[in-house]
N, C-alpha and C positions, 0 to 999 in steps of 0.2 A: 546490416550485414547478416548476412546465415552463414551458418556451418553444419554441413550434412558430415557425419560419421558411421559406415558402414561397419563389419565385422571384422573384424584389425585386432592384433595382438597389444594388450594397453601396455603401456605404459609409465613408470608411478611419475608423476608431476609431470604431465606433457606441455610442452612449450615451457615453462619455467623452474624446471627439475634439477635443474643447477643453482637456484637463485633463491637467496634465504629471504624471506617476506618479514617485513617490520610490520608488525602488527599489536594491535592497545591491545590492553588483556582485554580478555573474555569476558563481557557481561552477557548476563543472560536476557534474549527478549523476552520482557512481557507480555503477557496476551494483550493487556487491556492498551498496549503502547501500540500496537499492531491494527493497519485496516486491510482486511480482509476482501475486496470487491471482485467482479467479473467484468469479462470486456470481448466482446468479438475480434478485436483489430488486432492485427501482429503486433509486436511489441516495434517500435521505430527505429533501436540502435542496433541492437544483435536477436539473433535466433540462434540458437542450438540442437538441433535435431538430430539426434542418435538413434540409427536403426537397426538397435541390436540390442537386445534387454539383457542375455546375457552378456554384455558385455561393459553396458552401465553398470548391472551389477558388482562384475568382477573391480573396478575400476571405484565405484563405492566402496571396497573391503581396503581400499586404502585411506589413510586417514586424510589425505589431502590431494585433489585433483586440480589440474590450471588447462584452462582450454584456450585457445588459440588468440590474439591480439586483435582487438574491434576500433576502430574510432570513432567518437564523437564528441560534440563540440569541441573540436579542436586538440584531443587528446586522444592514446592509446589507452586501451584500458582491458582489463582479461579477467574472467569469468571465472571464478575456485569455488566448487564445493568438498566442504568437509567434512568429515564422520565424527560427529562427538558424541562420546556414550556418558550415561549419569543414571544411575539405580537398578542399571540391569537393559535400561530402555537405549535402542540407535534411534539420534538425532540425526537429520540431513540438515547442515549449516550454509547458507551459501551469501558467498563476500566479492567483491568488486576490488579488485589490486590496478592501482593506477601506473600503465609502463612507460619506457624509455625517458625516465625522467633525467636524464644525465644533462641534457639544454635548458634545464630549468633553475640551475642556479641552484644557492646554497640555503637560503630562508623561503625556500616557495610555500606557497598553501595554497591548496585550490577545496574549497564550498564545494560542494555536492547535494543534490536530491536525489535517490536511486528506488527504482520501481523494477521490483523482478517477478517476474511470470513463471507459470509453470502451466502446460498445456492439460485440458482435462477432458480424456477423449469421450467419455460419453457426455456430455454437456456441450461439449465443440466448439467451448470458450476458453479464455486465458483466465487461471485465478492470477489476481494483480496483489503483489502485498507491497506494500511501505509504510514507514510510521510517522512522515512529513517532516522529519528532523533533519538539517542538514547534517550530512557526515565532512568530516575534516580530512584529508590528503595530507601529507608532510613528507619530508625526509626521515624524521621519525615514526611516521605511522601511516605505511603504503596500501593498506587493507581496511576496509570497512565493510558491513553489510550484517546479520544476522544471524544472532546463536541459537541454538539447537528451535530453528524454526518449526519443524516438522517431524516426528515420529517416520523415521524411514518405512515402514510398514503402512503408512498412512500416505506414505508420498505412492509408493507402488500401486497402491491398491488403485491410485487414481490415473495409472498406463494404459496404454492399448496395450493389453498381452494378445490379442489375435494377430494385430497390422504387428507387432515385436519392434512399436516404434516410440519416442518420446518428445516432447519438446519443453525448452526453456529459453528464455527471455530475459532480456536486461534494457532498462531504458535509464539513462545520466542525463540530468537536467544542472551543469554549471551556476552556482550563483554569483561568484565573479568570474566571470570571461575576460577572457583577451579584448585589449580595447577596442579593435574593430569591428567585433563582434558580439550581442550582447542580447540582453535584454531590458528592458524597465519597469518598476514594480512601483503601482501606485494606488494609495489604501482609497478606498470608493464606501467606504461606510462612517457614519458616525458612533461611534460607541458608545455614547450617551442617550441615542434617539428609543424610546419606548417600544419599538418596533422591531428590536433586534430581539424579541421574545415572542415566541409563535405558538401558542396553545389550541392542541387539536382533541376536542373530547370527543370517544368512541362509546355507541350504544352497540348492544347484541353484539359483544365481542367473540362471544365463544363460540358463533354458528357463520363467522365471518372466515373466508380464506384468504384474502387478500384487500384491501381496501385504501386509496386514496384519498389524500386530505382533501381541502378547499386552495384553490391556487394562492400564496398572495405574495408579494413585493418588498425585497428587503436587496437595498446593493444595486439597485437599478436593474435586477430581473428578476423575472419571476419563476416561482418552485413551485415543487409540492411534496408532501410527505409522501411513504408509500410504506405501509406495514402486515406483516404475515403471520398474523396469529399464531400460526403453525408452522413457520418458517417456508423458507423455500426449500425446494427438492434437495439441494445437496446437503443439508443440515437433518433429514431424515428426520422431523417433526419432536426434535427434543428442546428448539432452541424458537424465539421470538426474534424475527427478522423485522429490521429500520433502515430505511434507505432514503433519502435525498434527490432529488430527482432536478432536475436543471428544465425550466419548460421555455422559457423564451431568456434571452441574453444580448443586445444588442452588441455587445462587447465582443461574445463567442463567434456571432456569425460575421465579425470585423475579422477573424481572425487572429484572435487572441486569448487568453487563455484565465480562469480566475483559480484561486485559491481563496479556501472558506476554512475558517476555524471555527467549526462551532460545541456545542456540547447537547449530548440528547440524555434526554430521562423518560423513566416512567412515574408521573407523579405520582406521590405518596400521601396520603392523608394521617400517616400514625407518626411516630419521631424516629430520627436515624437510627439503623441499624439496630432494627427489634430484636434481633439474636442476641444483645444484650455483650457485645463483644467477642462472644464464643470465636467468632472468623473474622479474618480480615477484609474478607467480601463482603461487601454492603449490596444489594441488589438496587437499593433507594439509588444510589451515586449515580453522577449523569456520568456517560462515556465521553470522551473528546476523541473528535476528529479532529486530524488535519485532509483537506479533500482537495484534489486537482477536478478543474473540470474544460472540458475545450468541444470541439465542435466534434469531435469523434469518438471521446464519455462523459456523457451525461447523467450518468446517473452513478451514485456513491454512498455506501452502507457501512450497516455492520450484519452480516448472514447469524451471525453467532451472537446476536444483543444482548441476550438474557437464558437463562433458560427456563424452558417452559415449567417443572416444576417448582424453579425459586419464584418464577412470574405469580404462582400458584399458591406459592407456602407461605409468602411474605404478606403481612397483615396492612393493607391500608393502598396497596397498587391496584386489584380489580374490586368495586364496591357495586354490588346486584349488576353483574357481567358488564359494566363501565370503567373505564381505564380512560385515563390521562395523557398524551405524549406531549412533550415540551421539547421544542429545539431555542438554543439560545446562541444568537449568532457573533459568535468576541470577534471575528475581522474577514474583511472581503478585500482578496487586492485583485488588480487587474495587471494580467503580466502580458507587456509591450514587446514584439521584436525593435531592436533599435537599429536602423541601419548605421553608416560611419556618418560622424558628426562634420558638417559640413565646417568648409575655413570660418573664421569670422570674420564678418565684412569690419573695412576701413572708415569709420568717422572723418570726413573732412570737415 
């Protein structure tokens, strides 16, 4: 579904501005909980297209906005971004409220996976965030999605101020569905097998701008690494980019779709966290993904891995310009559409 909003007199809480939102308190997202990747394709459930900057603006100075009702898989669902300030700095928060629940009876719960976009016009990609964690639905707790995701200053700066247009995106993947409708989720790795540890050593790292691993086979397809020295372009060369790459899949081009949990590092040859405790940031610690992949993105990162000064300052990660990457693969499922479950035949 899209929704085009032209120059119009806002509104405070449009579409839900009567209706008080049960929502868990506020945590805050972590960065290191968050995956950050890019994607050409629209987002599959909603689009939000506002062609009016002042007028997103004006509509941001309110602490809470609700845009118009979407469905997917089987549900209405509505789109709130919210203003939270903390130290002086505006955060843009933006959450998934799940509607017309009133058919749903008194103990319902519905699973959620939620992927939101945001349009980024010189790049003429979608950035895609989620943190692979299912969020929880209730009658107690009708809002989920992510706090002070984005430095408002940081979301703007990433508009078309010429075109005076923007876009955002929401994509809800159910993990209990209505019984007719569904999915199947079934683990294709062993966790025990030696091979779920991938060691990719890099020479002449420092005169490298981008560079791919060696293909190899884990989960019945096959990958490969792909890392940026110097990041890619929207990272403006202060951060070390790692990305995951999907190269053959039999599963994907069946039409279905995997999820990878893995954990990546930069090996370390000295002992944890040389800082000696000073910070709570280890640069040694491997990041965890959680990663969707299907026949339309293929490829899954972190743009923001490391940065390139801690890449730098930390004793025992580049040894005479050689560096280390390690992906460690903890589980690979393969997610099934399920049609309806046929009757069951009679035993005579």
């Amino acid at each position: 579904m899209a929704t085009t909003i032209s120059n119009q007199t806002p509104k405070s809480n449009p579409a839900t501005a009567n209706e008080p939102a049960k929502v868990a308190a506020r945590e805050e997202t972590k960065d290191d909980e968050i995956a950050v990747t890019w994607r050409e394709e629209e987002p599959a459930h909603y689009i939000l297209q506002i062609q009016s900057l002042p007028f997103l603006l004006e509509i941001l100075s309110e602490p809470r906005v609700a845009f118009e009702a979407f469905e997917a898989c089987g549900y209405k669902w509505s789109l709130i971004l919210y203003r939270e300030s903390e130290n002086g700095d505006v955060y843009l928060s933006p959450y998934l409220r799940i509607m017309d629940i009133q058919h749903l009876g008194d103990n319902w719960k519905i699973d959620a996976l939620i992927n939101f976009f945001v349009y980024h016009q010189r790049m003429n990609r979608y950035i895609t965030i989620q943190d692979g964690k299912v969020k929880r639905f209730s009658a107690e707790e009708e809002e989920s999605g992510f706090s002070r995701l984005m430095l408002l200053t940081k979301f703007i700066d990433r508009l078309n101020l010429e075109e005076n247009t923007c876009k955002f995106g929401v994509e809800v993947f159910v993990v209990n569905p209505k019984k007719e409708k569904g999915e199947c989720c079934c683990s294709i790795l062993d966790l025990h097998l030696k091979e779920n540890l991938v060691t990719w050593p890099i020479g002449n790292f420092s005169n490298s701008s981008g560079l791919q691993s060696f293909k190899f086979s884990t989960g019945n397809s096959e990958w490969e690494l792909q890392l940026y020295p110097r990041g890619v372009s929207e990272v403006k060369r202060k951060y070390l980019s790692i990305y995951l790459n999907l190269k053959h899949s039999k599963e994907v081009e069946s039409g279905n779709k995997l999820h990878v949990q893995l954990k990546l590092r930069i090996k370390s040859n000295s002992p944890s966290n040389p800082r000696g405790g000073e910070s709570k940031y280890d640069p040694t610690k491997p990041r965890t993904g959680n990663a969707w992949f299907s026949s339309s993105q293929r490829c899954w990162g972190f743009p923001y891995f490391m940065k390139l000064a801690d890449l730098k300052q930390t004793p025992g990660l580049i040894d005479n310009d050689h560096l280390t990457v390690e992906a460690e693969f903890n589980s690979i499922y393969v997610i099934q559409d399920l049609a309806p479950e046929p009757h069951a035949a009679k035993l005579h």
